[in-house]
C-alpha positions in Angstrom: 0.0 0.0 0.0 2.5 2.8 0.5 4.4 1.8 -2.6 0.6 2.3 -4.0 0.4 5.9 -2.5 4.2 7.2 -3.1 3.3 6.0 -7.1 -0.2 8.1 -6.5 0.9 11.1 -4.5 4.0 11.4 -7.5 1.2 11.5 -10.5 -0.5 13.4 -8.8 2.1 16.3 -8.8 3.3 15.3 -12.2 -0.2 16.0 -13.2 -0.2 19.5 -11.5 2.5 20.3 -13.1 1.3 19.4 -16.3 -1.8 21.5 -16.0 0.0 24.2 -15.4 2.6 24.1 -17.8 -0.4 23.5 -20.5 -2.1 26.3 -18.8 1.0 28.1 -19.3 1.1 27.6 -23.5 -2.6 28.3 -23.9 -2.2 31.8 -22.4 0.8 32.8 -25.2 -1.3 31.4 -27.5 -4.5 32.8 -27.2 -4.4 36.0 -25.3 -2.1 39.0 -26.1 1.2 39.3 -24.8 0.9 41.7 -21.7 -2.3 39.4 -19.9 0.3 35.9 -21.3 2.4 37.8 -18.6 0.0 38.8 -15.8 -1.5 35.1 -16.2 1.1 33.5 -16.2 3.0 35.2 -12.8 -0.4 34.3 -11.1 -0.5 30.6 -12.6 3.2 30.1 -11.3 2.7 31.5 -7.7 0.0 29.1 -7.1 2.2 25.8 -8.7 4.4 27.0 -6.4 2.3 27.2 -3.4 1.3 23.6 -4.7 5.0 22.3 -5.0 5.4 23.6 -1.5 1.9 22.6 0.2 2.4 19.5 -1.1 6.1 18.9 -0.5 4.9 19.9 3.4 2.3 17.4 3.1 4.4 14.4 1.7 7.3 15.2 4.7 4.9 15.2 7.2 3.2 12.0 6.4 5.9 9.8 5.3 6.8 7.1 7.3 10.0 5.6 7.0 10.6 1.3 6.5 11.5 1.6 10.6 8.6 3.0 11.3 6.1 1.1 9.5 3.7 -1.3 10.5 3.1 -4.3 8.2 0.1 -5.6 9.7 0.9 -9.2 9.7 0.8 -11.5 12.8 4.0 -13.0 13.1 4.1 -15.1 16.1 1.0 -16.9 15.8 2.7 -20.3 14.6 4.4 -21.1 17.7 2.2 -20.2 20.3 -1.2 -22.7 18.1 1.1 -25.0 16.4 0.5 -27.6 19.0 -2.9 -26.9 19.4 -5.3 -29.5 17.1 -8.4 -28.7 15.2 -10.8 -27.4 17.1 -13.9 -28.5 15.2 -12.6 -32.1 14.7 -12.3 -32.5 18.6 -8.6 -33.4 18.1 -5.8 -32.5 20.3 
C-alpha cells in the first residue's frame, strides 16, 4: 500500500504540473502578450504554493521502513502449532 500511495501522490504532482505548464502555453497562444504575462506570474505563484503545500504534506506523512507497520501476525505459529483442530475435537 504505501508503494501504492508514493506512485499516486507522484502522478498526482506530475499532473499539477502538467496542467499548469499547459495552462502556461494556452495563455501565449490565445491572449495578447501583456495578460500571457500577468497570467502566467499568477499561474506560477499558485504551482508554487502547490509544490510547497504539497512537499509539506508528503514530509509530514511519510513514514520511513523503521517505522512502518506491516500488519501481519507474526508469532501466531508457535504459540497454536501444537494446538489440534478445534472443530474435529482433536488435540
Amino acid at each position: 500500500m504505501k508503494n501504492e500511495a508514493t506512485t499516486c501522490f507522484t502522478f498526482f504532482m506530475l499532473q499539477l504540473f502538467f496542467f499548469h505548464l499547459s495552462a502556461f502555453l494556452l495563455m501565449w497562444m490565445l491572449y495578447p502578450t501583456r495578460v500571457a504575462i500577468i497570467v502566467n506570474v499568477v499561474l506560477m505563484i499558485f504551482l508554487v504554493m502547490f509544490l510547497f503545500n504539497g512537499y509539506d504534506i508528503y514530509s509530514r506523512l511519510y513514514i520511513s521502513e523503521q517505522e512502518a507497520v506491516s500488519g501481519q501476525f507474526t508469532d501466531f505459529g508457535n504459540v497454536y502449532s501444537q494446538m489440534g483442530e478445534l472443530d474435529r475435537g482433536t488435540s
